[in-house]
N, C-alpha and C positions, 0 to 999 in steps of 0.2 A: 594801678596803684602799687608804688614799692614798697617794701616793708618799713622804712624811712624811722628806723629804728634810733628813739632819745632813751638817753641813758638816764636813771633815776637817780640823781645824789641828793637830795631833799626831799622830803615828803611831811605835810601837814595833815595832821593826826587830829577828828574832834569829832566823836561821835557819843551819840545819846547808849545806844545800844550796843555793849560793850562787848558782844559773843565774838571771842576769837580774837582780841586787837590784843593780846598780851602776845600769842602764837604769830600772829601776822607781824608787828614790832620789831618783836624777835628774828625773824625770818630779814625783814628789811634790813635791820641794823645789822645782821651777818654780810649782806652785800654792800657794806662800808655808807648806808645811806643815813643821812641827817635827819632826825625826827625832831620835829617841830608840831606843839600839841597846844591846848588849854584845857584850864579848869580840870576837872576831872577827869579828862582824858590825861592829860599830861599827868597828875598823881597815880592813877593805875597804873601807866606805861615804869614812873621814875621808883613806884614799890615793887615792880618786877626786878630793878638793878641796873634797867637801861636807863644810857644818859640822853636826856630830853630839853630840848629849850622852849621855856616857854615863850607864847605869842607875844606877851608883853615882854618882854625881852628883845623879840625882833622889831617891834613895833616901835618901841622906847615910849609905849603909854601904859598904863594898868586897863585891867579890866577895870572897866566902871558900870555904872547903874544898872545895877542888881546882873552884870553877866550882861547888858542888851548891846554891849558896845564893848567887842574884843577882835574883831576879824575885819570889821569897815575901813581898813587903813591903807594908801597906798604904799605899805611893803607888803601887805599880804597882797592885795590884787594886782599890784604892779607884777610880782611873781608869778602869777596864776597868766596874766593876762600878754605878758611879754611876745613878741614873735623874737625868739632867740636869734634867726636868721638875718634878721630885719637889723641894720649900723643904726639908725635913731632909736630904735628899741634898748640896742644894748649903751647905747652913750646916754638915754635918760638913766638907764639901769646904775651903772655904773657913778653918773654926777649923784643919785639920789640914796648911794647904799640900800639899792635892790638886790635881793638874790634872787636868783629863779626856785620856785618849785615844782617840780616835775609828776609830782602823784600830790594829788587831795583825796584823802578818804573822808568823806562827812557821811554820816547818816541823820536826817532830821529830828528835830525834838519831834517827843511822840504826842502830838496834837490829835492824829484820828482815835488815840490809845487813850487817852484824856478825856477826851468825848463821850466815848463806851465809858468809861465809868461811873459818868453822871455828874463830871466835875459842876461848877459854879460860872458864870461866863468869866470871870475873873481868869482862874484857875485857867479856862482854856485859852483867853488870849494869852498868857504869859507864857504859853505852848506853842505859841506858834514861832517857827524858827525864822529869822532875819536872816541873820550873816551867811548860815548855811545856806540858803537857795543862792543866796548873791554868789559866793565862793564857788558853787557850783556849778551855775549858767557860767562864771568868769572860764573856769576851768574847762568845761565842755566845750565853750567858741574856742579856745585854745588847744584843742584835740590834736592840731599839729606837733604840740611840744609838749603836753599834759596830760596823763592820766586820770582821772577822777574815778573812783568807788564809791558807792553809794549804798551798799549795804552788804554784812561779810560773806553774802554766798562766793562773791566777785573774788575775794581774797586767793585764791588757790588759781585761779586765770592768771591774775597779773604777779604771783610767786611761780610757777610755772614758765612763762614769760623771761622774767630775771635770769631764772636759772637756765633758759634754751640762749638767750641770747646777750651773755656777760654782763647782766644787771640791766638791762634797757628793752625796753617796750617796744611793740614794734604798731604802725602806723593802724593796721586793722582792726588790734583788740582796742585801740583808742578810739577807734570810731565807735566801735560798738557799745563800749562804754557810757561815750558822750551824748549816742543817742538813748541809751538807760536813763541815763541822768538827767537829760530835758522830761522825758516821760517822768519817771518819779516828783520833778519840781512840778509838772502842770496837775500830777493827780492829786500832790499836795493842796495847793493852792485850791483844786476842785473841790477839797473835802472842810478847808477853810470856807468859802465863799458859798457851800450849799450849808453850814454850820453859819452861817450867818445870815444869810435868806431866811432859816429855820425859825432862828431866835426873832428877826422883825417881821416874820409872816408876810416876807413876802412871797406871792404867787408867781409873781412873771418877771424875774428881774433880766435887766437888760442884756446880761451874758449870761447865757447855762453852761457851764463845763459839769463832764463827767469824767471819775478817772477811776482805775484799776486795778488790783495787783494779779497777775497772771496767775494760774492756778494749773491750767495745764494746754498746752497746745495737742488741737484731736487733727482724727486721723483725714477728715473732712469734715466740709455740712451739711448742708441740708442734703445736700447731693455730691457724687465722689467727686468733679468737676472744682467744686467751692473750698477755700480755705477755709480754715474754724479754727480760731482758738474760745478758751471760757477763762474769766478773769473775775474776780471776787471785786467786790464795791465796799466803801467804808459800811453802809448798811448790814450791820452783822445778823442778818434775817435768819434763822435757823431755816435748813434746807438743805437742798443737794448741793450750794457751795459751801457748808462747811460741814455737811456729811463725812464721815469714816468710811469708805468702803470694806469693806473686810474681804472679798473675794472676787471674782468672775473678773472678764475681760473688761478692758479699758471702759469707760462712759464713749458714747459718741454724740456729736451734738444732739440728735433728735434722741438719745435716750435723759440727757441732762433736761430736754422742751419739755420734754415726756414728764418727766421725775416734779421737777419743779411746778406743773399742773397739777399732780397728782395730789404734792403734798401740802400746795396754797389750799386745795378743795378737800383735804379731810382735816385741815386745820379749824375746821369750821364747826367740828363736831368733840366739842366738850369730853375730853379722857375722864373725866370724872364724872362725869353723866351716861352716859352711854361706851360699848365700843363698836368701834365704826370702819368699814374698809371700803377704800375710793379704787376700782381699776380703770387705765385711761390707755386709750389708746389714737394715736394720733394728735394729742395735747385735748383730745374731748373725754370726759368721763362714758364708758361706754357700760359701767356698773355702780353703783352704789348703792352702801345700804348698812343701819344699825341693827344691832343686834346683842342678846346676850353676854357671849364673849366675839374673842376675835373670829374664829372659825366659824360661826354662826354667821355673822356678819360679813363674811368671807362667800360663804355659800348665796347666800342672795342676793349679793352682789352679782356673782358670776352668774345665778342665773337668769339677769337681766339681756343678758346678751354674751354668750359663752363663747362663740363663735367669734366674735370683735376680741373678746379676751385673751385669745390666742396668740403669745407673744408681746402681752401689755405688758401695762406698770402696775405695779399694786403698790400702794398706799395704806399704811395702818395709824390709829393714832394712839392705839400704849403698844407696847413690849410686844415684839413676836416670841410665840408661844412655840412649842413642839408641835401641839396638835394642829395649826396653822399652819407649821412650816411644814406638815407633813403634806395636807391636804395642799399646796399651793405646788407642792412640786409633781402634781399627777400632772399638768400641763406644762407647753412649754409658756414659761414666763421671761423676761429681759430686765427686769429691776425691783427687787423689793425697797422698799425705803419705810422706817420707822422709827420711833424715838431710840430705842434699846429692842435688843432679844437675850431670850434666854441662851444659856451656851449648850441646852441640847439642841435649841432652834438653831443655832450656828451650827453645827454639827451636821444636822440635816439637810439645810442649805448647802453645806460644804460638797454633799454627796453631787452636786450639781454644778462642774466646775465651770460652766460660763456663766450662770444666773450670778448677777450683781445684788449683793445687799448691800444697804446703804443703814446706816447708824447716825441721825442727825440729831441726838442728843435731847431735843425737846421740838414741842411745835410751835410754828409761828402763829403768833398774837395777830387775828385777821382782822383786830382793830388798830392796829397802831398804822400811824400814817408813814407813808411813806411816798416817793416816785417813782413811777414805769417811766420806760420811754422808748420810742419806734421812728426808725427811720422811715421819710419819706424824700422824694426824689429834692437834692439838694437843699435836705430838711431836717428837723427832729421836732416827733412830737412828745410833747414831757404832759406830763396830767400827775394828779396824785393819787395813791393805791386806790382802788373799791373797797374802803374801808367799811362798808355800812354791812349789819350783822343780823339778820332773823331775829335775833334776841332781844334787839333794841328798836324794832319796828312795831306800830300800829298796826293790826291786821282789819281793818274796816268792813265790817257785814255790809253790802252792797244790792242783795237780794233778799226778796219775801220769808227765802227760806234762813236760816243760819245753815253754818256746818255743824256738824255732830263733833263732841270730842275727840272721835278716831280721825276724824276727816280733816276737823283743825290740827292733828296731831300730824297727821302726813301735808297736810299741805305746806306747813313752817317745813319739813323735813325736803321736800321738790321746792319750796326758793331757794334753800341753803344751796341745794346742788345747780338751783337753773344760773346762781351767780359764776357758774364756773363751766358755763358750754356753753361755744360759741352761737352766735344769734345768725337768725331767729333760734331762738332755742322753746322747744316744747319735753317737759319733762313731765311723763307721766309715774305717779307711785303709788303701792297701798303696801302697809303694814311695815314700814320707815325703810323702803326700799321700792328702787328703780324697779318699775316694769316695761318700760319704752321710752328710749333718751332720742328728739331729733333734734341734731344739731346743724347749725351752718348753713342752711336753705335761704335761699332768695325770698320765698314765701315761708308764712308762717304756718299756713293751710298746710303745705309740704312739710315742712316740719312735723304736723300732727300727726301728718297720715304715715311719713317716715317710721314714725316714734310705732305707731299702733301696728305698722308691718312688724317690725320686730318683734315686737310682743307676739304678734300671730306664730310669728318663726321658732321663737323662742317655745312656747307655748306646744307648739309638733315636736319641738323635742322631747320637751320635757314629757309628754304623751296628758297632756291636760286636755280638759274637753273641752274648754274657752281661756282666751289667753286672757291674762292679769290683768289687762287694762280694763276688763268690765269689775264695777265697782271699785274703779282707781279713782285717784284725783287726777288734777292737771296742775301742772306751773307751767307761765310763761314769763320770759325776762322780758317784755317790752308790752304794751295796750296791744288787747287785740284794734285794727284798724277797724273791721268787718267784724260781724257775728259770724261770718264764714270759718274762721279757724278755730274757733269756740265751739261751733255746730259738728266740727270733723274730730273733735276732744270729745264730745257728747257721741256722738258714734259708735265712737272706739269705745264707751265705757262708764266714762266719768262721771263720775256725781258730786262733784264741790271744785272751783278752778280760784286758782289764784292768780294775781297780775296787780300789775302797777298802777293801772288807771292813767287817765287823762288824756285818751283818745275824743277824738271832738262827735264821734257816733257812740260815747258812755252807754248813753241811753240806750242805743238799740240793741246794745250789746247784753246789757241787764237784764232787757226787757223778753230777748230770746233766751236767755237763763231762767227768768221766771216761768215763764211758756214751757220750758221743759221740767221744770221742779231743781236746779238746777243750784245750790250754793254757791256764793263767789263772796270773795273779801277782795280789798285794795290796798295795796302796800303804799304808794306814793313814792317807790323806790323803782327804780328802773337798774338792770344788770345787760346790757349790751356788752358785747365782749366780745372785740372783734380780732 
């Protein structure tokens, strides 16, 4: 590829988002180039002092109806779209009083910015931009002779550019542009067309696009081998993508899996109710637990499994405290995340210069709907969030016995947590905290006994005489199939279990609950989470 350097003497000017287009103007109009603009664009550019022509002016039509028709003309696109090289290109050009334009800067109306607000559907389609995607695919298939910008970071590239190479472009950064700018029109479109799905509920429409704006390229993925970047969605979900970090080394992909597990599963736990701290390690909760305040909550969290904690994520869901951030840095940890901390907590943390704190403003709302989605082999699968919340659940007596108050108190407290470890998942707890978490097992029996090994482990540390699983509860995210994994929760301890129900051996399952004295309720909700 040669540098196949085109010189800029025109440039069409028309963007929503107006950071930097007086400075960039400016800069262009110093290398003797043509500014050609609309609407508002062109009255910002002509109150700096530069001389600007408007589109209708090159056009020889007005803007009309209401602004939807000022750039659909063949002298804009004949310009955009020319192969300068090309003798029929330039002889229509010419019969037709075409000029060429050499740089299109457009940045889109702000339709995803529209949305976040909460407009009216009105309000958002009159957001969604026309001309601009059209001028811009025109301009991008034209990357041989065309610059296109698509939003001001680019500015300083293609001024850079001008000034290395006597006002003209050269063939690479056009490329790299052009493919910006197909990207930007498809993630556009994607945030139109799922904002329209939204509005007519539909579940499965016939194309799903998803689109992105890059956030930051890591350093790998899952493994050094893998490339990774992490890229932000219109879904402005509070979390690790729009977290603050204030300190420590880069995110890497598996501490972003990490983080954003951590802080979907203590979003579940009400700041105005309780405080609450989730640690995960490996995207499974390997701690949780309420408490007092936060360092209370902290402590029996961690000692669910201290050992797993080594090098997790901690998760809080108010403000980190000093007294927290003290107690959290006797270990090594890889990410705090929280809504806010105090700035002796900052301070504290700071003493720690790889641990990453993240500052994500507020929690996500673990009912609002939303879409996941997961690649499979020349696939995607889309479903919508696991919106359903403890809070808003039936808890069904299913045995002779009831639970007791404390027992119905921790069992609502082991579903909240079994919706967020992977299945089979068995979560044992007493006193609003994990005592034995088994996650990801083939079997669920395995699961049980995973979960109570821990506890034993745990339990030799801590120098207790019986680990915490006797007189715990049980959560499972799915029916038990068999009384078998029921019976190995009873083993270990338990005396009240919760589950989803609607196993086709209900009955037998009940009936060895009642046989042992044994509480159980039924959610009718199932948490697979795979």
């Amino acid at each position: 590829m040669t540098d196949h350097p085109r010189r800029v003497t025109r440039a069409l000017l028309s963007v929503s988002d107006k950071t930097g287009l007086i400075e960039f103007a400016k800069a262009l109009a110093a290398h003797d180039v043509e500014l050609v603009s609309t609407g508002g664009t062109a009255k910002a550019i002509a109150a700096a002092g530069l001389k600007v022509k408007d589109v209708s002016d090159l056009t020889g039509f007005p803007e009309m109806m209401d602004g939807r028709v000022k750039t659909l003309h063949p002298k804009v696109h004949g310009g955009l779209l020319a192969i300068r090289n090309n003798k029929e290109h330039a002889e229509a050009m010419k019969a037709h009083g075409i000029a060429p334009i050499d740089l299109l800067v457009v940045n889109l109306y702000p339709f995803e910015a529209t949305v976040d607000k909460g407009a009216g559907f009105e309000d958002c389609i009159e957001n969604i931009d026309i001309g601009g995607p059209a001028m811009i695919r025109a301009a991008a298939k034209n990357h041989d002779d065309v610059a296109v910008v698509v939003e001001a970071e680019d500015y300083k590239a293609v001024l850079d550019e001008l000034a290395a190479n006597n006002g003209a472009t050269t063939l690479k950064l056009r490329r790299r542009l052009a493919a910006k700018a197909y990207a930007r029109t498809a993630a556009y479109d994607a945030a139109i067309s799922n904002w329209f799905n939204r509005q007519l509920e539909i579940d499965a429409p016939d194309f799903r696009a998803f689109g992105g704006r890059l956030i930051q390229s890591l350093r790998y993925g899952e493994n050094p081998h893998q490339t990774a970047a992490f890229y932000a969605t219109p879904d402005k979900r509070p979390g690790v993508s729009t977290a603050r970090q204030l300190q420590g080394k880069e995110l890497s992909y598996n501490n972003i899996n990490d983080t954003d597990a951590a802080y979907e599963c203590i979003a579940e736990f009400d700041a105005k109710r309780t405080a609450a701290c989730v640690i995960v390690k490996h995207a499974n909760p390997c701690g949780v637990a309420e408490g007092a305040n936060l360092v209370d909550a902290y402590r029996k969290a961690l000692a669910c499994d201290s050992t797993s904690a080594f090098g997790g994520i901690i998760a809080m869901n108010r403000p980190l405290d000093a007294d927290t951030a003290r107690e959290i840095t006797k270990i090594f940890t890889e990410v705090i995340i929280a809504p806010d901390a105090s700035e002796e907590a900052i301070a504290i943390i700071g003493g720690k210069k790889n641990l990453r704190l993240l500052l994500a403003g507020s929690l996500p709302d673990p009912r609002a709907p939303g879409l996941t989605a997961k690649t499979v082999g020349g696939g995607l699968l889309v479903q919508s969030r696991d919106n359903a919340v403890v809070d808003d659940m039936t808890f069904k007596v299913v045995t002779k016995r009831a639970p007791t108050d404390a027992e119905m108190r921790d069992l609502k407290f082991a579903f909240r947590v079994a919706k967020h470890v992977k299945s089979n998942t068995i979560i044992y707890a007493k006193d609003l905290a994990t005592v034995g978490i088994g996650a990801g097992q083939m079997s669920r029996v395995d699961s049980a006994r995973i979960a109570a090994r821990k506890a034993q482990d745990a339990a030799n540390e801590l120098k207790l005489a019986e680990p915490l699983t006797k007189g715990s509860v049980v959560a499972s995210d799915a029916f038990f199939p068999f009384a078998d994994g029921m019976l190995a929760c009873i083993e270990a301890g338990a005396t009240a279990v919760v589950q989803p129900g609607g196993s086709m051996r209900d009955d037998e399952v009940i009936k060895a609950a009642d046989e042992h004295g044994i509480a159980m309720v039924f959610t009718g909700t199932r948490h697979f989470r795979h």
